[in-house]
C-alpha positions as CSV (number, residue, x, y, z in Angstrom):
1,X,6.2,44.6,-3.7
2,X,8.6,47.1,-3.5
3,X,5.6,49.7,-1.9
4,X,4.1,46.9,0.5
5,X,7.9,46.4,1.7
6,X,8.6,50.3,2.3
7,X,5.3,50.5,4.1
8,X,5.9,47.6,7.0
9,X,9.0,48.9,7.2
10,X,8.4,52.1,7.5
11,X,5.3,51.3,10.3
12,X,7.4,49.0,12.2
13,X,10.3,51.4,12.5
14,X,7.9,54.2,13.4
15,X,6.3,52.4,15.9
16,X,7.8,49.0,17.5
17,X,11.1,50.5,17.4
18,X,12.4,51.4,21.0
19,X,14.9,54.2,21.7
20,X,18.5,53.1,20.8
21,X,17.4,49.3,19.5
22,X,15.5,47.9,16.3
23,X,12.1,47.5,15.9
24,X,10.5,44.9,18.0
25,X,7.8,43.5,15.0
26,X,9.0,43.5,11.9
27,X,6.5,42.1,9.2
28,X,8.0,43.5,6.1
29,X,9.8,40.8,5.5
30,X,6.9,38.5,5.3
31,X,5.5,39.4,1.7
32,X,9.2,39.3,0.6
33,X,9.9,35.7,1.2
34,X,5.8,34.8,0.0
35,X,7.3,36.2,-3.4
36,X,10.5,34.1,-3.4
37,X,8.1,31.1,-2.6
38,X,5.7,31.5,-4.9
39,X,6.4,33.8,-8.4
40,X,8.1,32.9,-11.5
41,X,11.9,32.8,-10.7
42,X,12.1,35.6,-13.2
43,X,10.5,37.8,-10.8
44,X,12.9,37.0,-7.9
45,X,16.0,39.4,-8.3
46,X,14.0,42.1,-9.2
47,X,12.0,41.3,-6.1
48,X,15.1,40.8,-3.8
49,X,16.6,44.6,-5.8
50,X,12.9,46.4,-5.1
51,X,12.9,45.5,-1.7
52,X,16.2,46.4,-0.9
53,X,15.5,50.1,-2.1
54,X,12.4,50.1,-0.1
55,X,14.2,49.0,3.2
56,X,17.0,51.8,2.7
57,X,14.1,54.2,1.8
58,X,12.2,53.7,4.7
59,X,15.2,54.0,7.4
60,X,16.5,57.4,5.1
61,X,12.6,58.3,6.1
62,X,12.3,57.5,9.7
63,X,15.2,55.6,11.4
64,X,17.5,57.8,13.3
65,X,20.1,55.3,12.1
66,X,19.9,56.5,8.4
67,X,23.7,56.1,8.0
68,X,23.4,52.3,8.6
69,X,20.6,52.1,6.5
70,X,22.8,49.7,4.0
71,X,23.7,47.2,6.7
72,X,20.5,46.8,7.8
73,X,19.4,46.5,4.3
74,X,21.5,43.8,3.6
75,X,20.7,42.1,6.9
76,X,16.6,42.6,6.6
77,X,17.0,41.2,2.7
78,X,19.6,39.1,3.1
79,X,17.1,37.4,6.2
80,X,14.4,36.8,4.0
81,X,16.7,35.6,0.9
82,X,18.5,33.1,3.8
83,X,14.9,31.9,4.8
84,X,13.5,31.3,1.4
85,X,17.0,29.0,0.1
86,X,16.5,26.9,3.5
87,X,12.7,26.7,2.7
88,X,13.4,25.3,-0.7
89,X,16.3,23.3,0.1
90,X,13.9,21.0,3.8
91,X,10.3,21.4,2.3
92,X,11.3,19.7,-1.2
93,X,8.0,19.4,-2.9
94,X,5.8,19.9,0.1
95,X,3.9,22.8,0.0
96,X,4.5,25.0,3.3
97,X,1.9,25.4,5.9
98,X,-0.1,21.7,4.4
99,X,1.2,19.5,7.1
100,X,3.0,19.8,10.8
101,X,6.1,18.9,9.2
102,X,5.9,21.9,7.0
103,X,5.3,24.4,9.7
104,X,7.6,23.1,11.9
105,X,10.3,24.0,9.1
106,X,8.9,27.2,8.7
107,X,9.0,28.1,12.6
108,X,12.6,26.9,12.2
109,X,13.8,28.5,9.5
110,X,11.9,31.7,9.3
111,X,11.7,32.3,13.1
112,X,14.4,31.1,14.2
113,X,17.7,30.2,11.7
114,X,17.2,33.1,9.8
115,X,17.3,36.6,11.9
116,X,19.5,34.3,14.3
117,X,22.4,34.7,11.1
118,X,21.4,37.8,10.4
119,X,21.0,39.7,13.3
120,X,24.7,39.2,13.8
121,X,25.4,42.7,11.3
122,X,22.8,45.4,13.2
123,X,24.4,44.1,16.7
124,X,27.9,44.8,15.7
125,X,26.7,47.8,13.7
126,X,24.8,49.7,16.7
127,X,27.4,48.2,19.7
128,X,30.0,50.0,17.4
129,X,28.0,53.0,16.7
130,X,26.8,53.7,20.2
131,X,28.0,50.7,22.8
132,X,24.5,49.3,23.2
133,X,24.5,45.8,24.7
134,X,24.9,43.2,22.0
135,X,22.6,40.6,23.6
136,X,19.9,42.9,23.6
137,X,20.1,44.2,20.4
138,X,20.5,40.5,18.9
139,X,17.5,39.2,21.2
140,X,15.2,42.0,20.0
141,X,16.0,41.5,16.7
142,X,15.3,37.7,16.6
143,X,12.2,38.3,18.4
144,X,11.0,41.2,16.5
145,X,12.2,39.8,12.7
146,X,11.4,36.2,13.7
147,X,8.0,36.8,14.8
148,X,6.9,39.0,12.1
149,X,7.9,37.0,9.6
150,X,5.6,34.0,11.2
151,X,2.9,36.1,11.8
152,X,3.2,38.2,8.3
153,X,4.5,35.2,5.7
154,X,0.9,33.2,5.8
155,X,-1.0,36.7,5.1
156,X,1.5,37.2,2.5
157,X,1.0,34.2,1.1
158,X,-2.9,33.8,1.2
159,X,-2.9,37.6,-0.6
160,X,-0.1,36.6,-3.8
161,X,0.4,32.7,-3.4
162,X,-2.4,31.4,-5.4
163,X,-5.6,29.8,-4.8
164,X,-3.6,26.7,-3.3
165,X,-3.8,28.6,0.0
166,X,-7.1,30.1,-0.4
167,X,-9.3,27.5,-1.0
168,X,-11.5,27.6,1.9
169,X,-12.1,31.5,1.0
170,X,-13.2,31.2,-2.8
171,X,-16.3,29.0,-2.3
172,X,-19.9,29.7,-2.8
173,X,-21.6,31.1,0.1
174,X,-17.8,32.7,1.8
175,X,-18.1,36.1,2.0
176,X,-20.9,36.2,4.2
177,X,-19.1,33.8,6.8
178,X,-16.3,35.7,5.9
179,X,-17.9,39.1,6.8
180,X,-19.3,37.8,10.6
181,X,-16.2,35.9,11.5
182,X,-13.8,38.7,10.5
183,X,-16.5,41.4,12.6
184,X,-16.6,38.6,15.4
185,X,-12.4,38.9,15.6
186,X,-11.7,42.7,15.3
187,X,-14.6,42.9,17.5
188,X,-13.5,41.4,20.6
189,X,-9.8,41.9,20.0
190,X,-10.8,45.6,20.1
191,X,-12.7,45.0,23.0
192,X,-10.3,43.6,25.1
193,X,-7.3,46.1,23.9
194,X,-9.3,48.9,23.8
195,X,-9.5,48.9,27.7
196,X,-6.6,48.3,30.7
197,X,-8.9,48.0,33.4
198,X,-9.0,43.9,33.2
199,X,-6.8,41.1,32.0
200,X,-8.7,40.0,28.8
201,X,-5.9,38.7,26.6
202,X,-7.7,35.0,26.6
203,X,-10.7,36.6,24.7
204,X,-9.5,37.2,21.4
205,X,-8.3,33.5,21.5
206,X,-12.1,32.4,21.2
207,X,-13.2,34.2,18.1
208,X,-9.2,33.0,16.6
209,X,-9.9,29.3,17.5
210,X,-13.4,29.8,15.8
211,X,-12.0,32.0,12.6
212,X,-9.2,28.2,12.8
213,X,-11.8,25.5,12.6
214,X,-13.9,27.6,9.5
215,X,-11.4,28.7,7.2
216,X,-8.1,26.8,8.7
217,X,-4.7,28.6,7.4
218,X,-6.8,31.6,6.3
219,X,-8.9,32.0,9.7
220,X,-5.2,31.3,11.6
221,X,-3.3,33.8,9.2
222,X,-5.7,36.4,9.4
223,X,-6.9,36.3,13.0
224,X,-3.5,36.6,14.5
225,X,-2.3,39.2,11.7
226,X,-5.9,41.0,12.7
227,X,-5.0,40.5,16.6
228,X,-1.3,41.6,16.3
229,X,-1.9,45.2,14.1
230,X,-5.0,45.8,16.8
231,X,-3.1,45.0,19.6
232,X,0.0,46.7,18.4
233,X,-1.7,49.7,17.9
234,X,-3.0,50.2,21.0
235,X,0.1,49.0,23.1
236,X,2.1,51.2,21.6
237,X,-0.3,54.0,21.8
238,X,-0.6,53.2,25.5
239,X,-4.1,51.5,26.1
240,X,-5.0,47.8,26.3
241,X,-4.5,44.8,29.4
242,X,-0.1,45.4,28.4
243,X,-0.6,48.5,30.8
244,X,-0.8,46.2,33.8
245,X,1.7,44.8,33.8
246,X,4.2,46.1,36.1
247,X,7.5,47.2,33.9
248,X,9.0,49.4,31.2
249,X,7.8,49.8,27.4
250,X,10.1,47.6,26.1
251,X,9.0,45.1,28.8
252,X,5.2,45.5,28.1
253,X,6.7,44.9,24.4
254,X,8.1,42.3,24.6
255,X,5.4,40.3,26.6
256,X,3.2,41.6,23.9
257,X,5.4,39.8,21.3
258,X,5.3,36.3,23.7
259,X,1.5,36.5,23.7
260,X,1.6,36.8,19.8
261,X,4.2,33.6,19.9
262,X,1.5,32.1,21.7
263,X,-1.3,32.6,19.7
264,X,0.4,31.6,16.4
265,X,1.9,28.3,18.1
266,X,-1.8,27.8,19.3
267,X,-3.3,28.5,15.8
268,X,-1.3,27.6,13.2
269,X,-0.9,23.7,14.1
270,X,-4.1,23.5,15.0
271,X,-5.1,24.8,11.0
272,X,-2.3,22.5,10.0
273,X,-3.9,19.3,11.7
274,X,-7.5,20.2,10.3
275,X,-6.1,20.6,7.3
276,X,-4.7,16.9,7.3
277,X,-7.5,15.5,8.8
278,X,-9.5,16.8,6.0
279,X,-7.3,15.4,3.3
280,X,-7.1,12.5,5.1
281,X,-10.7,12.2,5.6
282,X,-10.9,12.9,1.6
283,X,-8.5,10.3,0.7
284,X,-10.3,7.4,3.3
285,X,-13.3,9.1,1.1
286,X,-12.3,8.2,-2.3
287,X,-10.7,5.3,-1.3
288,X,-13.5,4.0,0.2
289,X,-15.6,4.6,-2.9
290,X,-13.4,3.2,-5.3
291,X,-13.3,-0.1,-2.8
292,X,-17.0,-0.3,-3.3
293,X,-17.1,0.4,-6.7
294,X,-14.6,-2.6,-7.4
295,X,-15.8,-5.0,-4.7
296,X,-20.3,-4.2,-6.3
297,X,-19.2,-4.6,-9.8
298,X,-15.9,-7.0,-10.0
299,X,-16.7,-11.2,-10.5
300,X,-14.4,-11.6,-7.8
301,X,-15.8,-11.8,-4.6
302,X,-14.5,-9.2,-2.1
303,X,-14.7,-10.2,2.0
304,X,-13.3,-7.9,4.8
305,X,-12.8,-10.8,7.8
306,X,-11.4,-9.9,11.7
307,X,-8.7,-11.4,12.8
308,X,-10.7,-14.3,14.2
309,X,-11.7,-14.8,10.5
310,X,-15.3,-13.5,11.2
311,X,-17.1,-11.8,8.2
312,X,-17.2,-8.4,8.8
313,X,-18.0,-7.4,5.1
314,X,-18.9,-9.7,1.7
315,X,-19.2,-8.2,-1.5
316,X,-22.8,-8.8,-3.7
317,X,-20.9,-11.3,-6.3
318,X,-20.5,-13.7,-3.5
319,X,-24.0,-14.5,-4.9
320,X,-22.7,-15.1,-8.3
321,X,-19.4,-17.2,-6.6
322,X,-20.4,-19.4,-4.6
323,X,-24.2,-18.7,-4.3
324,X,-24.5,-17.3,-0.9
325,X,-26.7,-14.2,0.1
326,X,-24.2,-11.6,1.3
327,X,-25.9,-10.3,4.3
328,X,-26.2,-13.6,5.4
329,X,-22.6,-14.1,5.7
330,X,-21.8,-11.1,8.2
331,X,-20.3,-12.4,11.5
332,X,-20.0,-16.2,10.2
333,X,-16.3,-17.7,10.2
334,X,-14.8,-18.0,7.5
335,X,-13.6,-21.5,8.4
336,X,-16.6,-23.2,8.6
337,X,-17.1,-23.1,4.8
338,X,-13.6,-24.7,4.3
339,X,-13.0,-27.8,3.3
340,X,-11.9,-30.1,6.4
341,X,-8.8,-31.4,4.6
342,X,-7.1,-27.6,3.3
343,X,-8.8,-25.9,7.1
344,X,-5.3,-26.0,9.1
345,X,-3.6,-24.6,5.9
346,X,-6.2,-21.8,5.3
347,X,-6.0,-20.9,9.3
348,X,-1.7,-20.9,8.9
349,X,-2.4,-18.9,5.4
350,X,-4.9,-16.5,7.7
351,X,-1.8,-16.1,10.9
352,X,0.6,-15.3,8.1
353,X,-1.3,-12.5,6.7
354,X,-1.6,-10.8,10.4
355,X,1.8,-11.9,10.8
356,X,3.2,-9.5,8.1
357,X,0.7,-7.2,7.1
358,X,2.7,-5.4,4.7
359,X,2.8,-8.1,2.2
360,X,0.8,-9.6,0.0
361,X,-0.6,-13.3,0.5
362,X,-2.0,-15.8,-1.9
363,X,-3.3,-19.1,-1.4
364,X,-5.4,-21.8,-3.1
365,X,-8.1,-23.8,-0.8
366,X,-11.2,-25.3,-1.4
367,X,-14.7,-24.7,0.0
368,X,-18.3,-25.6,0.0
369,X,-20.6,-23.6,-1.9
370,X,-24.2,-22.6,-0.9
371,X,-25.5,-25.7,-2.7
372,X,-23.4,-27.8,-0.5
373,X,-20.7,-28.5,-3.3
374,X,-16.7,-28.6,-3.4
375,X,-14.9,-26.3,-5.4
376,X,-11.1,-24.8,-5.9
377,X,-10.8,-21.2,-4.7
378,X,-8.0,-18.9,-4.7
379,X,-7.4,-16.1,-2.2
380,X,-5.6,-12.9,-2.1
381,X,-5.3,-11.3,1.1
382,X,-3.1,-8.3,2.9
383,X,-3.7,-7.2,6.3
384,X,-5.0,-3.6,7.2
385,X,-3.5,-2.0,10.4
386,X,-4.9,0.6,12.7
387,X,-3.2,3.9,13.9
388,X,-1.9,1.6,17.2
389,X,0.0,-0.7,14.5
390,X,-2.3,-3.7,15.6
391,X,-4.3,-5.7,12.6
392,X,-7.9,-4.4,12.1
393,X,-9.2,-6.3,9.4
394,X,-8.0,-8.5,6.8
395,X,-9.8,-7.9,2.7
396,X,-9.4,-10.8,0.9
397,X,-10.4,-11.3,-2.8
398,X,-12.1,-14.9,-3.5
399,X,-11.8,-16.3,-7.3
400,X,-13.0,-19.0,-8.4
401,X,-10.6,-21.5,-9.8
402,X,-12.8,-24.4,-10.7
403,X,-12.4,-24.0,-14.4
404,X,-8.5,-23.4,-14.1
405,X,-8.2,-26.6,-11.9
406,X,-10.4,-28.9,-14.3
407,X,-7.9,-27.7,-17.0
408,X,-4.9,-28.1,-15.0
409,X,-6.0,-31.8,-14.1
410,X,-7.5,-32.3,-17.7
411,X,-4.0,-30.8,-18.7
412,X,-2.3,-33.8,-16.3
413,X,-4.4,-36.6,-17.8
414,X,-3.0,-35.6,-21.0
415,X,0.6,-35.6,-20.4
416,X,0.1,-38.9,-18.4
417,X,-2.2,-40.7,-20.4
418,X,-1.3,-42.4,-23.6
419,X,-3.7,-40.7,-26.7
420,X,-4.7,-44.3,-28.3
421,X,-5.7,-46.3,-25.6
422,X,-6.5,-43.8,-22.9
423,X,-4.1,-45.9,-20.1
424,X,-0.8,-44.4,-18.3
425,X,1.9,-43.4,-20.8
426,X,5.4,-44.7,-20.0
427,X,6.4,-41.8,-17.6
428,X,3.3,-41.5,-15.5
429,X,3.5,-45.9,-14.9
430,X,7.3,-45.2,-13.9
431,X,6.2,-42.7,-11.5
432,X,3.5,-44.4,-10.4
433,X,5.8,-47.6,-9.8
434,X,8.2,-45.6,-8.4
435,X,5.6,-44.0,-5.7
436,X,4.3,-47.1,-4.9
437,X,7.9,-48.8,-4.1
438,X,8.6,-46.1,-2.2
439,X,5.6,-45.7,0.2
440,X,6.4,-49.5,1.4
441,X,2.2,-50.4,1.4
442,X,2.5,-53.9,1.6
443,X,3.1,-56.4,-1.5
444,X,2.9,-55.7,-5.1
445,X,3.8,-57.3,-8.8
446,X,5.0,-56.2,-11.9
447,X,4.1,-57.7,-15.4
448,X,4.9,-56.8,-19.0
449,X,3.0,-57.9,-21.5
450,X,4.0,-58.1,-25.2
451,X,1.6,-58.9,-28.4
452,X,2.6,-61.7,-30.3
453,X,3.3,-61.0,-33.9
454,X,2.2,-57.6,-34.0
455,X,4.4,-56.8,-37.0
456,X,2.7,-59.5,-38.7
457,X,-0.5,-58.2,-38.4
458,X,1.0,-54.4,-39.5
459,X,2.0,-56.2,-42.4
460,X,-0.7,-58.5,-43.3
461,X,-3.7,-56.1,-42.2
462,X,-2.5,-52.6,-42.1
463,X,-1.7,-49.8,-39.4
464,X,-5.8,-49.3,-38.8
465,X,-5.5,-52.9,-37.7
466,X,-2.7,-52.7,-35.4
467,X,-4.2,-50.3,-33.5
468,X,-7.2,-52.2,-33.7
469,X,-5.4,-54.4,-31.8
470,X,-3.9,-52.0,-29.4
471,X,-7.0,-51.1,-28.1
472,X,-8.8,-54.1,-28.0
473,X,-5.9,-55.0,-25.5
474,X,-6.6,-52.0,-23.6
475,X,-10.1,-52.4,-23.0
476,X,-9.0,-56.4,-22.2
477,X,-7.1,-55.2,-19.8
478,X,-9.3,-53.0,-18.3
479,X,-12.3,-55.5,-18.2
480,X,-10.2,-58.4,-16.5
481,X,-8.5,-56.5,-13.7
482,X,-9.3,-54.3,-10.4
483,X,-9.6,-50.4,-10.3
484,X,-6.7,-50.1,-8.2
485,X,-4.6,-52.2,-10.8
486,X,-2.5,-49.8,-12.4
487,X,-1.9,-49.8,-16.8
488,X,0.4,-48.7,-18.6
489,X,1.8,-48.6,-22.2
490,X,5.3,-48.5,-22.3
491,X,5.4,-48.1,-26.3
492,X,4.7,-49.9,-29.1
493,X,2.9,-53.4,-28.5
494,X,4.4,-53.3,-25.2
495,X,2.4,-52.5,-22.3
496,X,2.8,-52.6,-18.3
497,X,0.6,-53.8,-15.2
498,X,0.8,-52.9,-11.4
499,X,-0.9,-55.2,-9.3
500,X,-0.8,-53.2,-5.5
501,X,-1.5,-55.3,-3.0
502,X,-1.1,-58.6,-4.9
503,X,2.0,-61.4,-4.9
504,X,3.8,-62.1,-7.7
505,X,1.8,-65.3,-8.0
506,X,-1.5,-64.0,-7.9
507,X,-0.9,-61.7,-10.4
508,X,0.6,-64.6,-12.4
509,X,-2.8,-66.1,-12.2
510,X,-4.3,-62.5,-13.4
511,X,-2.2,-62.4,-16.1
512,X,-3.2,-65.8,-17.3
513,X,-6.9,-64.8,-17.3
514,X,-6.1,-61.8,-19.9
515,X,-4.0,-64.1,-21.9
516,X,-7.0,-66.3,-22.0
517,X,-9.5,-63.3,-22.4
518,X,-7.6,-61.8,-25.1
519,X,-6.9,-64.8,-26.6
520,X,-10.9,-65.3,-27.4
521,X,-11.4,-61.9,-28.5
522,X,-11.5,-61.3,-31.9
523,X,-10.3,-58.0,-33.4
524,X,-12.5,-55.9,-36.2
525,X,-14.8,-57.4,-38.5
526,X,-14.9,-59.9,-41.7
527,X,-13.8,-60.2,-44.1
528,X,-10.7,-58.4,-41.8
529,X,-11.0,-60.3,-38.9
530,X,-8.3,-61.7,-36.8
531,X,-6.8,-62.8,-32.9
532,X,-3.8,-62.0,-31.5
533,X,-1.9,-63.1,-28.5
534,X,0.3,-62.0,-26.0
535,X,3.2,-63.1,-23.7
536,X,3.6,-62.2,-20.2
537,X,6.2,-61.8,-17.6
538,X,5.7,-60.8,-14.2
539,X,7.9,-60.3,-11.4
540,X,7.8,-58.9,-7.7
541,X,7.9,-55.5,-6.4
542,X,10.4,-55.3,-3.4
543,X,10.7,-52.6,-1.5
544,X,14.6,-51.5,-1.0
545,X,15.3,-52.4,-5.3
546,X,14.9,-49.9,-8.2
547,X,12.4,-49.7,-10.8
548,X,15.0,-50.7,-13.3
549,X,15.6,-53.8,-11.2
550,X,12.2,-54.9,-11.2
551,X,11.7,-53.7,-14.8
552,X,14.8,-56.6,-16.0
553,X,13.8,-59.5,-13.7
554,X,9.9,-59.0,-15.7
555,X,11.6,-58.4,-18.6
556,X,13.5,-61.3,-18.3
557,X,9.9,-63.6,-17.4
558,X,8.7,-61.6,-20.6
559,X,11.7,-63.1,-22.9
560,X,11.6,-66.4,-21.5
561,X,7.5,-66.6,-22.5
562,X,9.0,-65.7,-26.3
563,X,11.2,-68.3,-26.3
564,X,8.9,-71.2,-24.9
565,X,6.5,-70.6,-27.5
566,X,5.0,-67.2,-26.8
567,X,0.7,-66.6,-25.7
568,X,2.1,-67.5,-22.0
569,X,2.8,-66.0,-18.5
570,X,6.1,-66.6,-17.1
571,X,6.7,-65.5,-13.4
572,X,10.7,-64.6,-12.6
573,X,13.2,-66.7,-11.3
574,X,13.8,-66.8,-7.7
């Protein structure tokens, strides 16, 4: 390091330097702060102490201002050490030169921040030594220190910063490319500064753009590093198109360094957006192929819809799902295989997902099947956006949730239904009265009906006979009244009727024709044969009064039945 340093700064001094001012390219710093970047922090202060001996060394050598070789040690050193603790501290964990973002930190802090601080210490030192202008001197050196150090840090880097930035030069098949491009580059850059007859400085941009698009930051790094030692060298020797232009040295100099400024800005972002492009490209790659790897092999079906809800894409276990062929699908709506009643809620579900396509959407719906059937699907959708911000597509994952909904319903039945006799437990019959009252649907009645003596037949014929009885009741029931007529057992012996639909006085007469019914029926088999009875009391369901209201005016019918001698309906008072 210490021998690379003493060498660019040695050449720069040597031969950018202009009489009385500091050199007007100076690349030594470039390899100084590729170190600081990229080595094992063990290696930095003795990097930082080489390089300082080398600067001093080389103005001792060849600077007429060997005296101040210590300032502008510490302002050369101190530049690159400023440069590399503003790197680390804006690029984070980004690695420098892999996105615009990166570069335009470099350009910032290694062009621009850094000799702008330290070119304060050689403007005082030479305006104190020998009265030249400070602007000057502090120009020239931020256009000589910042420009070399854009030009020099991604060669640096590319030669001692790992194969992180040369991965488009180790591949199979490189060197050759490598050989013609590098021949094409040197080649016309010689050309065109070889002569001073014609204004060629646009031809070395060609063979740069094409050096860019092969090998990115390498083909950018090296073309303009290859374009600014060949034009350099011939500049300053006195050839090239610099000599037409009308001016002093310093002047053709400096032009010289805006047409480098030029190239780099034209080369360098343009590497840097390849380079994302290409990752990007990658990721969208793999992306793509993990999409399809999911969506040919997962159960659930996988559809990519517009946002009309047309099918743009259906995944091959639609087949399995809902038996559809999947190319048959393409450009169909997805609304037509919706089921009419759930159509405006899937179409709201489908806005919502445009709506905010940063989240997430679930929804259950169902939909007909190839065969023409109904069935319970879920969906789980999320909106994909273009780069304008506008919805592109929508993917949506289809499962099917016909077994989940048969156990959620069978799952239902069971916490509603009563286990002996299969009719409404006492809850579900209290909702259901409840629902009913409330939806004010015309006339209904309520009746209670209690066996007669079911203790007695506990007693006298055991529990197997009871619940004989029980459900011989149920099935009574059931056999002397409508569908819509709803049953319930309220516990015990005790069991509940709602007659929708019905007057208290027809139901009466229903009631009476399962007293009768029941009353005929006899319950398991001699020798352990037997009847049982039952008393009713029924009473009407008005709209505006409770459930318990209507349960103690039936209740009350019910008690009365008892006392008049029981195996009777009595209808309440008033």
């Amino acid at each position: 390091m210490a021998i690379a340093y003493f060498a660019l700064a040695a050449a720069a001094i040597e031969f950018t330097r202009l009489s009385g001012n500091v050199a007007l390219l100076w690349i030594a710093n470039a390899p100084l702060i590729a170190a600081m970047l990229t080595r094992p922090a063990v290696e930095r202060p003795l990097h930082l102490m080489a390089c300082f001996g080398a600067t001093i060394a080389a103005s001792v050598s060849v600077s007429p201002y060997s005296a101040l070789s210590p300032l502008f040690a510490i302002a050369n050193i101190g530049e690159a050490l400023i440069a590399w603790l503003l790197l680390r501290r804006f690029l984070g964990e980004d690695r420098l030169f892999a996105s615009l973002r990166s570069l335009a930190i470099f350009i910032a802090v290694a062009g621009l921040a850094a000799p702008f601080i330290t070119g304060i210490i050689p403007t005082l030192a030479l305006w104190m030594l020998q009265g030249t202008a400070p602007l000057v001197i502090w120009s020239n050196w931020m256009l000589g220190h910042g420009l070399g150090a854009l030009i020099g840090t991604p060669v640096a880097l590319l030669l001692i910063g790992g194969t992180a930035y040369r991965e488009r030069l180790a591949r199979k098949g490189e060197p050759l490319r490598i050989l013609w491009v590098a021949t094409l580059v040197i080649g016309i850059t010689g050309f065109c500064f070889a002569q001073d007859r014609l204004p060629l400085l646009f031809l070395p941009v060609l063979p740069l753009i094409v050096a860019t698009m092969i090998f990115r930051l390498a083909g950018a790094a090296f073309g303009v590093f290859a374009i600014a030692m060949i034009g350099a060298g011939f500049t300053v020797a006195g050839h090239g198109p610099m000599q037409l232009i009308q001016g002093s040295e310093a002047f053709q100099l400096q032009f010289f360094q805006f047409y480098l400024a030029v190239l780099f800005l034209t080369a360098h972002p343009f590497a840097t957006m390849i380079t994302e492009k290409h990752r990007l490209a990658l990721a969208v790659a793999e992306s793509e192929a993990r999409y399809r790897l999911i969506a040919e092999h997962a159960s659930d079906a996988v559809l990519t819809v517009d946002p009309a809800g047309d099918i743009l894409f259906a995944s091959p276990s639609v087949r399995e799902l809902a038996g559809f062929d999947p190319a048959a699908l393409i450009g169909k709506s997805t609304f037509a295989f919706i089921a009419e009643g759930d159509r405006e809620r899937t179409r709201a579900a489908h806005k919502l997902a445009i709506a905010q396509p940063d989240r997430i959407h679930r929804f259950e719906f169902r939909a007909a099947t190839a065969s023409g059937t109904i069935r319970w699907f879920e969906s789980t959708a999320r909106a994909v956006t273009g780069e304008d911000g506008e919805v592109a597509t929508i993917v949506t994952v289809i499962r099917d949730l016909s077994h989940r909904k048969a156990r959620e319903a069978d799952l239902e039945r069971q916490a509603a239904t009563d286990p002996m006799t299969g009719v409404l437990n006492r809850r579900a019959f209290q909702e259901r009265l409840a629902r009913y009252r409330d939806s004010g649907d015309g006339p209904a009645a309520l009746a209670l009906f209690d066996l007669d003596h079911f203790k007695r037949v506990n007693d006298s014929h055991g529990h197997e006979a009871g619940d004989s009885a029980l459900l011989v009741f149920a099935d009574v029931l059931r056999g002397n009244l409508r569908s819509e007529d709803v049953i319930g057992r309220l516990g015990g012996e005790e069991f509940a009727v709602l007659f929708p639909g019905r007057t208290a006085s027809d139901a009466l007469a229903a009631c009476e024709r399962v007293r009768r019914s029941l009353e005929d029926t006899r319950i398991g088999t001699p020798p352990v044969s037997f009847t049982i009875t039952v008393s009713t009391g029924v009473a009407p369901v008005r709209h505006g009064e409770t459930s318990e209201a209507v349960f103690r005016q039936a209740d009350a019918a019910l008690y009365r039945a008892k006392a008049l001698g029981r195996n009777r309906s009595e209808l309440a008072a008033g």
